[in-house]
N, C-alpha and C positions, 0 to 999 in steps of 0.2 A: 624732727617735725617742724621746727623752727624756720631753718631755712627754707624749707618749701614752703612757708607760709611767705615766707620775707619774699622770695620769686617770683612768688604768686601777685603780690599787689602793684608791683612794676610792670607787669602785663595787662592787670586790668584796667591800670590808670592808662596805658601807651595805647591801649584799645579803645577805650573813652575818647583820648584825645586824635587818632585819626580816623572817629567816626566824627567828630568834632567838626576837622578838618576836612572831610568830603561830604560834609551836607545838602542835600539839595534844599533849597529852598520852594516851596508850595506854597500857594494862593489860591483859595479858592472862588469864587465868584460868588457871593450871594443868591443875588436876582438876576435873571433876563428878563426884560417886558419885549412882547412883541406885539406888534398894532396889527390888527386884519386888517383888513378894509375889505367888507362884505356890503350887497344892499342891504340896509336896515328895512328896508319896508317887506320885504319877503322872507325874516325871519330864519335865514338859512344856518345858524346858530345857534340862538335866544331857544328853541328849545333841547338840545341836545348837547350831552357830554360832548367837550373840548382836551385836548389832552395834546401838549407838545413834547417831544422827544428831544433833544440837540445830542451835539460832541463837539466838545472844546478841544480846541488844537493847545490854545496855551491862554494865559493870563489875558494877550490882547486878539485874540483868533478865536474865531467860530468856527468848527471846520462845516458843520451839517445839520439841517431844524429837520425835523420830521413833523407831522400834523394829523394828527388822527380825530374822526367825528365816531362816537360809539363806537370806540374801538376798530375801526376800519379806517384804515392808512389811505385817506385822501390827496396828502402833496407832500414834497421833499424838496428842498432847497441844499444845492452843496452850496457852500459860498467860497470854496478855492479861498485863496490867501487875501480875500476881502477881511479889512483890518476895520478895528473901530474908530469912528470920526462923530467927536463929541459924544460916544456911549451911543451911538447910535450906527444898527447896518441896515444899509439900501439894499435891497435885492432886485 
């Protein structure tokens, strides 16, 4: 019984060390702010649920915004391999 205990612990230390060793490293993104730019004088916002979708391609990539008013899918933005400049994407 011994031995197999003893085998046993050099497999799970050698298994620890090349999950170790093949780690990915993940980042996640906190926040996105994204600015509209709507007329303020017509309200076309101010009263109605707003609701944004995206997909991050990676740490500095956006791949896609989605934009929805009341639940209906008003605009989509891809932005292809548009990268960040200053934390900020032009579309």
């Amino acid at each position: 019984m011994r031995n197999k205990k003893y085998n046993l612990m050099p497999k799970i230390i050698s298994l620890f060390f090349i999950l170790f060793l093949f780690s990915i490293r993940v980042q996640a993104i906190s926040n996105i702010s994204i600015d509209l730019k709507t007329p303020i004088h017509k309200g076309i916002i101010n009263d109605k649920k707003l609701n944004i979708d995206g997909e991050i391609k990676s740490i500095l990539k956006l791949k896609s915004v989605y934009l929805y008013i009341d639940n209906e899918k008003i605009g989509q933005a891809n932005l292809g391999e548009l990268e960040f400049k200053e934390n900020t994407y032009k579309t």
